[in-house]
RODRENLUM-18357 format. One record per residue: residue in three letters; x, z, y of N, C-alpha, C, CB in turn. Coordinates in pm, whole numbers, plus 50000, padded with zeros to 5 digits. Glycine has a CB too. Layout:
! residues N
ALAXZYXZYXZYXZY ...
END
This chain:
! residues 213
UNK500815000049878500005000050000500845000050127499085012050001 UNK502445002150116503035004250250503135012250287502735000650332 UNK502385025250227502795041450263503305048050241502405048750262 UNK504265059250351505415065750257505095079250299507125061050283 UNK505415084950229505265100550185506445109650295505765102549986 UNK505525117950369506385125750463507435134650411505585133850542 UNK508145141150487508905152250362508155164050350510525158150398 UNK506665169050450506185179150374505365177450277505715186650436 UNK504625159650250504165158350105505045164550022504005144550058 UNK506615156050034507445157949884507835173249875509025147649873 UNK507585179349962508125197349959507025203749901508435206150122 UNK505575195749905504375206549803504575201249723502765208649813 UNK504735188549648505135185449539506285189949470505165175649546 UNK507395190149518508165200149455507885214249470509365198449489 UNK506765216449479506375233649481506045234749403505545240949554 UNK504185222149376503975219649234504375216949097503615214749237 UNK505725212449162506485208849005507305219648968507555195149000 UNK507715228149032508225236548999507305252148949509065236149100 UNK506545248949044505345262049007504605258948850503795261749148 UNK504525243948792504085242348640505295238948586502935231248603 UNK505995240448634507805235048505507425219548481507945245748271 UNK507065209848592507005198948555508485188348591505705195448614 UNK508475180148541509455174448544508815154348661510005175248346 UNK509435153248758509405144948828510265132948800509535150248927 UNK509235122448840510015106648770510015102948920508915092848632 UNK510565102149024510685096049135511315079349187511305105249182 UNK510025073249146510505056649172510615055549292509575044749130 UNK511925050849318512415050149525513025032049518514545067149598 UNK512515027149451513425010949441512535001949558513275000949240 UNK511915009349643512055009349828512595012749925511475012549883 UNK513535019549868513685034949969514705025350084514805053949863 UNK515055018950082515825011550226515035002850316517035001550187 UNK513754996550221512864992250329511784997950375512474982350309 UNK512015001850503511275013750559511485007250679511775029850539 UNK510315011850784510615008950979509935019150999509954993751084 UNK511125022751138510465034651193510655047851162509355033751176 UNK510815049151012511125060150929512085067650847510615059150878 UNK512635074350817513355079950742513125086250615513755085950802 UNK513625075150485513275075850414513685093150319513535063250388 UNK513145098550266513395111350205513765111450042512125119750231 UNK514795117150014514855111349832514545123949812516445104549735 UNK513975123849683513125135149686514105145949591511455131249621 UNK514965143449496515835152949464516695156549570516525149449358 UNK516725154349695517985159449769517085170949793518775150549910 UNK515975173649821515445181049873515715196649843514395176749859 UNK516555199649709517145212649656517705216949533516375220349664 UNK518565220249524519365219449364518455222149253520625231249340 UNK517105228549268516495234549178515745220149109515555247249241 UNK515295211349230514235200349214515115189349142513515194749367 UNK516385186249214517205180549159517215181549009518195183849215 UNK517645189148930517155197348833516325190548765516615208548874 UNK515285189348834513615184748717513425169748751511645194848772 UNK514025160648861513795154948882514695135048781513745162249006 UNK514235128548756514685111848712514425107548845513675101848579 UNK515235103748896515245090749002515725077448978515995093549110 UNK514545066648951514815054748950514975048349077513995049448881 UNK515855037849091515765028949177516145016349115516475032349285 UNK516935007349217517104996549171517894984749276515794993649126 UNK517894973349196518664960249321517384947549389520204947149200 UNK516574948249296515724939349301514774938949459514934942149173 UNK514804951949511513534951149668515374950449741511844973449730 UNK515994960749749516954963149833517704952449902517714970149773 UNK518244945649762518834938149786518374917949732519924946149739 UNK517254915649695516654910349674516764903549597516404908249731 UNK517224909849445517774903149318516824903049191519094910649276 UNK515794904149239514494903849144514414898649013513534897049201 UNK515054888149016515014880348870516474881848827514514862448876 UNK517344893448814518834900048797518324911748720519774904748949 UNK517484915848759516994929848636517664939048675517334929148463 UNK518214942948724519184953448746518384965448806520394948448843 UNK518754978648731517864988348815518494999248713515904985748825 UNK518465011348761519115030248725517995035148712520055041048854 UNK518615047748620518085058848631518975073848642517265058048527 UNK518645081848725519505089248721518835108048729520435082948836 UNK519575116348684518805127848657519785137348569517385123848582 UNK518955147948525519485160448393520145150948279517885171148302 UNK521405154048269522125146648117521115147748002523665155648054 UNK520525159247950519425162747850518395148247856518535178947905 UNK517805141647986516775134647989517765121247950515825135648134 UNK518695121248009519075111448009519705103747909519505112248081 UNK520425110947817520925112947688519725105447580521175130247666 UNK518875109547636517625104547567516885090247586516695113747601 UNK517295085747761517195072447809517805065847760517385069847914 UNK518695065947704520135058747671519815056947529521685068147701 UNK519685066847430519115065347309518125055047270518635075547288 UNK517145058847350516155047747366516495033447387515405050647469 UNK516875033247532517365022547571518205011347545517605025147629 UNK519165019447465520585009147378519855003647263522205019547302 UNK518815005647198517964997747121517134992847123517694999647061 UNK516714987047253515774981247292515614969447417515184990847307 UNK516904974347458517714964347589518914960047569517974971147724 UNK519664972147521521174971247466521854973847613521684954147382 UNK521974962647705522544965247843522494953847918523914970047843 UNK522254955748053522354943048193523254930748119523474950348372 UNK522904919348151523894909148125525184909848247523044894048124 UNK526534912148179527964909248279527764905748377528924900248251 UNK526754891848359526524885248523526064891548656525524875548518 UNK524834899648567524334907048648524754917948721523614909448605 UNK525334925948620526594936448676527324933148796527754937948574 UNK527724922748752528844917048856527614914548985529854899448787 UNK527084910348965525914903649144525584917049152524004889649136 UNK525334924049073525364940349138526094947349202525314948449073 UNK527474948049145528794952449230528494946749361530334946549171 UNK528644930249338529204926249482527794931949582529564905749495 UNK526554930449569525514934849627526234948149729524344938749506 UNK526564957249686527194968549674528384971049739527364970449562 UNK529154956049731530164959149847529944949749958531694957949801 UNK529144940449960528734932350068527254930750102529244920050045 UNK526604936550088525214938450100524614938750208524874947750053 UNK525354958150209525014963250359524424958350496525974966450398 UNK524674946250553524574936250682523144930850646525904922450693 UNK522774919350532522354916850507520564923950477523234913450465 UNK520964934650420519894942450418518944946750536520334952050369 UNK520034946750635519424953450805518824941650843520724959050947 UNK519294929050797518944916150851517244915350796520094902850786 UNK517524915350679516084918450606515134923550640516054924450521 UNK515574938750660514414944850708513924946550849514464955550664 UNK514794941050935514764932351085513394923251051516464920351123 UNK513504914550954512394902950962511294906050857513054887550928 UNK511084916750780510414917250704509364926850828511064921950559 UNK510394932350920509164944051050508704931951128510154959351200 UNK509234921551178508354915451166507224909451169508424916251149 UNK506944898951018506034895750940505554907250959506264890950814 UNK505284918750910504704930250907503754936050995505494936750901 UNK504424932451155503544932851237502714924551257503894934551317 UNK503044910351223502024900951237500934898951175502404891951231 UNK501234903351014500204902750924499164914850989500804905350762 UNK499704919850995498744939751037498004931851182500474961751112 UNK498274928851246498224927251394496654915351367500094919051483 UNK497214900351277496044895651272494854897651217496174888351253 UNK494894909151077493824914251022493524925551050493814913850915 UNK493704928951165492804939251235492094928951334493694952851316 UNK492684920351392492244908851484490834905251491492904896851449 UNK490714901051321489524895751308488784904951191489694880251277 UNK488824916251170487964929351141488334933950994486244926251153 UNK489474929950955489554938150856490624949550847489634930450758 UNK490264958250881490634974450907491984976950849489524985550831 UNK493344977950930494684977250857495394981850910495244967050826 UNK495904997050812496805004250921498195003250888496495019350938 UNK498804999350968500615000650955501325001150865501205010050996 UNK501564995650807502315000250652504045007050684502504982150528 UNK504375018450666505655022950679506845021050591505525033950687 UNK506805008950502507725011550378506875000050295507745029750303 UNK507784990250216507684981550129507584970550219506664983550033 UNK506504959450184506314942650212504864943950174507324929450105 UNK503994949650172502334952250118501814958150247502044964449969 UNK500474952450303499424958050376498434956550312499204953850493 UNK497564968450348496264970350225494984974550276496574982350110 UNK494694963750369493184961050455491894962750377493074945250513 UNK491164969750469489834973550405489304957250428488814988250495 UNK488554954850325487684948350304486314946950298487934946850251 UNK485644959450330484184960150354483224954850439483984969350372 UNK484204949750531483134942850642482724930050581483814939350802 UNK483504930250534483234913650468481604913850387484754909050316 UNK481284927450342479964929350242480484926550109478624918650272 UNK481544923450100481944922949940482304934249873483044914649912 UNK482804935749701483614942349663485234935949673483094945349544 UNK486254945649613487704937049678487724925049564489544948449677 UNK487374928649411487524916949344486514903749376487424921149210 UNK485444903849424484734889749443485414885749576482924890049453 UNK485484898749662486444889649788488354883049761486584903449938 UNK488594888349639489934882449611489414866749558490894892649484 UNK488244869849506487954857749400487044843849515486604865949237 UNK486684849249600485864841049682487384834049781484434852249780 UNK488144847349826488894839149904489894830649874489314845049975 UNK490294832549739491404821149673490494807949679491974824849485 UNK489384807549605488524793749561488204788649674487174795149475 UNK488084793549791487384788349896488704783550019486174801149949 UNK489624793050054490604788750160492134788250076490574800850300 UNK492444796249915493244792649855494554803049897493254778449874 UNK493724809249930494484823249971494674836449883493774828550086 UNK496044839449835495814847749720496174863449723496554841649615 UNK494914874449728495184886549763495064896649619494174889949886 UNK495474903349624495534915949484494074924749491497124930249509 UNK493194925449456492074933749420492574952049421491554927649256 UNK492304957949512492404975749521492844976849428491254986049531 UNK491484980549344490864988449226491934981949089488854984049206 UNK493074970149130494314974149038494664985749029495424968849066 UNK494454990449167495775003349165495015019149122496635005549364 UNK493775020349078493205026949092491755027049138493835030949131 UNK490875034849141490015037649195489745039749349489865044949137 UNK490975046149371491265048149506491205033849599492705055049509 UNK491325026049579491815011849579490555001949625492385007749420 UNK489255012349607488185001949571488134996149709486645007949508 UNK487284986749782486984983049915488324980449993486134994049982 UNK489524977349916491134971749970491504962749946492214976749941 UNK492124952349941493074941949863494514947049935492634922749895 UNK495534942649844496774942449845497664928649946496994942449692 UNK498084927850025498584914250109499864916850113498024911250265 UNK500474907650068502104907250060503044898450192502444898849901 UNK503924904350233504144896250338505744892450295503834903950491 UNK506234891050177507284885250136507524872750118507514889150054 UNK507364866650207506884853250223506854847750420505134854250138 UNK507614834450390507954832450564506844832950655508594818050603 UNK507374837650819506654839050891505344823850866507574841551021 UNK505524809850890504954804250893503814808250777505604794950907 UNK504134809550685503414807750579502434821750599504394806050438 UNK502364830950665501474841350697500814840450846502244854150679 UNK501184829550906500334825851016499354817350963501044819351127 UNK499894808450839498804798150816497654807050714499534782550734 UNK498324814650649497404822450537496644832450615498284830550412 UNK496984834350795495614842150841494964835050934495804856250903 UNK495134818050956494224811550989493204808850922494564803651020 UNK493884805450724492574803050703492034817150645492384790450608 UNK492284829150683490964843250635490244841250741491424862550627 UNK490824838550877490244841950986488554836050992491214836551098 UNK488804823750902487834807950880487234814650783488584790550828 UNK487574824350679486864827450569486034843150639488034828950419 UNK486554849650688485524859650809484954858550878485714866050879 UNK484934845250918483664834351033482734833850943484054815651091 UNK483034832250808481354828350721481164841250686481244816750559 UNK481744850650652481384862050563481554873450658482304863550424 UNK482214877950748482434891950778481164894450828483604895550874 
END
């Protein structure tokens, strides 16, 4: 959805996890694309949490190696010991190649990344900016390449409006209620994808909210 979690969310959550002895899987393979914000990793937050906590991340958002596979896990040796077990029989390990476009990621990256998320804020504003424009309710996304506009004015649910607006202007949005329940009356809009190509994809909603909103 584009939303990121303050650090006093992640401080009741590590209250909660610690107050039931739960153990935390913290997926951060965003955590550099962020505007505006400062991203929080959630094991720094105290040796104890650290402790209970797996932190995955990865190369694929950061650094934009998506089809490289490359991605960690890191945490308690005990859990991990056990990742590895698993894992060496079922993946075995990254291909060399990849390793290697990982390293270099790693030592030449850095620049590149700021460049990124320079233009991904953006698209970001533009997408947000035109679908509030023409009424579909969209607040700011702080983190990722996803805005996740209400869709109710339209009178639809999000899946017939995903399904009406592909067939009709050829425009392709994610249905909420993927993500949950929570989800219902949302679609998912991705703005990983060039500026042009999200000016033209909110000319034609704009044409598809002239008949329906």
């Amino acid at each position: 959805t584009g939303a990121v979690a303050e650090r006093n969310i992640l401080v009741e959550i590590a209250r909660m996890a610690e107050e039931h002895d739960l153990i935390v899987v913290s997926d951060e393979i965003y955590d550099r694309l962020v505007y505006g914000f400062e991203h929080v990793c959630f094991p720094s937050l105290s040796e104890s949490i650290k402790r209970r906590t797996v932190l995955l991340g990865g190369f694929s958002k950061d650094y934009a190696m998506t089809g490289w596979r490359i991605g960690y896990a890191a945490g308690p040796s005990d859990i991990i010991k056990g990742l590895v077990r698993i894992h060496q029989y079922t993946i075995m390990s990254a291909p060399t190649t990849a390793q290697d476009a990982a390293i270099e990621a790693l030592k030449s990256g850095e620049p590149y990344i700021k460049e990124m998320v320079t233009e991904y804020d953006r698209r970001r504003k533009l997408l947000v900016s035109g679908l509030n424009r023409f009424g579909l309710q969209t607040f700011e996304p702080r983190g990722a390449f996803y805005a996740f506009p209400n869709i109710r004015a339209s009178g639809m649910d999000d899946e017939t409006f995903c399904q009406k607006l592909l067939e009709e202007e050829h425009v392709a949005v994610v249905p909420g209620n993927s993500f949950g329940p929570g989800g219902e009356g949302f679609v998912r809009a991705c703005y990983a994808t060039s500026y042009e190509q999200i000016e033209e994809a909110l000319r034609r909603m704009e044409k598809f909210m002239s008949r329906h909103g």
